[in-house]
C-alpha positions as CSV (number, residue, x, y, z in Angstrom):
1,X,96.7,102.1,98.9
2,X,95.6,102.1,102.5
3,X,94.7,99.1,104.0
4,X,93.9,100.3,107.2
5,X,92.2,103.4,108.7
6,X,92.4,104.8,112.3
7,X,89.3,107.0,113.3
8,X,90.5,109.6,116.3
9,X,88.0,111.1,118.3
10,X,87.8,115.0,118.0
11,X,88.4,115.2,121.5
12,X,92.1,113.6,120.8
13,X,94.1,116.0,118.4
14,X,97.1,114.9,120.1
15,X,96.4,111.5,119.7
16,X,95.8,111.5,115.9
17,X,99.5,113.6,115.3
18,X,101.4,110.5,117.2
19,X,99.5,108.0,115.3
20,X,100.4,109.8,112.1
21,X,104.0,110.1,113.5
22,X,103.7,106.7,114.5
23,X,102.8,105.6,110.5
24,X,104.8,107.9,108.6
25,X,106.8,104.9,107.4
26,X,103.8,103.0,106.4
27,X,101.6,103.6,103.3
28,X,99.2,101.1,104.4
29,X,97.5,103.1,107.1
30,X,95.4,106.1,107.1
31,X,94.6,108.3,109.9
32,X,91.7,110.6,110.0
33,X,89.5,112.4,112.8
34,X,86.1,111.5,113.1
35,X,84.1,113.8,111.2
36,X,80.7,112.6,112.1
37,X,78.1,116.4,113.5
38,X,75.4,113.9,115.4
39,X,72.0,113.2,114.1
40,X,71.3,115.0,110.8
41,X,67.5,114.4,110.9
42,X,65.7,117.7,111.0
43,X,63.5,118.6,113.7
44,X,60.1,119.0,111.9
45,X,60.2,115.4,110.6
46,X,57.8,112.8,111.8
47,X,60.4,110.9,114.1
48,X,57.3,108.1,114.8
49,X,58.2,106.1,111.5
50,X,62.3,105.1,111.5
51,X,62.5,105.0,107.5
52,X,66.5,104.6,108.0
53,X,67.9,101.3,108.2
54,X,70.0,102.3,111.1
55,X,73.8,102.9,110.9
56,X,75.2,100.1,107.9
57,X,79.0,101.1,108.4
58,X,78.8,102.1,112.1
59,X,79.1,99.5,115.5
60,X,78.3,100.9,119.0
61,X,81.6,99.7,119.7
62,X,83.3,102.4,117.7
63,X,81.7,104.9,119.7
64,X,82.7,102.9,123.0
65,X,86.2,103.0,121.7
66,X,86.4,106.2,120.3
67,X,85.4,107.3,124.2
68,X,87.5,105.5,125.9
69,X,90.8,105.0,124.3
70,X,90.1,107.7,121.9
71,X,90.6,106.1,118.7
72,X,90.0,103.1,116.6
73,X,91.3,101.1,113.7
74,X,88.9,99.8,110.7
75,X,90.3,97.1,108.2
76,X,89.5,98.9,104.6
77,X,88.6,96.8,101.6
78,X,89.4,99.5,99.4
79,X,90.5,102.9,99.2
80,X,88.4,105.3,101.3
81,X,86.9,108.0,100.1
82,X,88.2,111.2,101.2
């Protein structure tokens, strides 16, 4: 079971092939690329009333990460689910 999970920006192919190189050995991590598409609100909504709660799993510092080092690591509770 993975107990960690590396997020690599989309940007960083290259990047997410040496971290799986890197972890071959180790069953505990899990490397993925970030499959976020941006906002998935649709255009003809009323965007005056925020009904969402904001992001509950995502940190502006995961975006600030995945920019400029082009990856990040997450601890995982539990499996994730793929």
């Amino acid at each position: 079971m993975a107990r960690y999970l590396f997020i690599v920006s989309k940007r960083r192919p290259e990047l997410r092939e040496y971290l799986i190189g890197h972890f071959s050995a180790e069953e505990e991590v899990l490397v993925m690329i970030d499959r976020r598409r941006g906002e998935r609100r649709r255009e003809h909504v009323d965007t005056r009333i925020e009904r969402r709660r904001g992001h509950r799993r995502w940190r502006p510092e995961n975006d600030e990460a995945l920019e400029s080092i082009g990856a990040f690591m997450v601890p995982l509770e539990h499996e994730p689910v793929a």
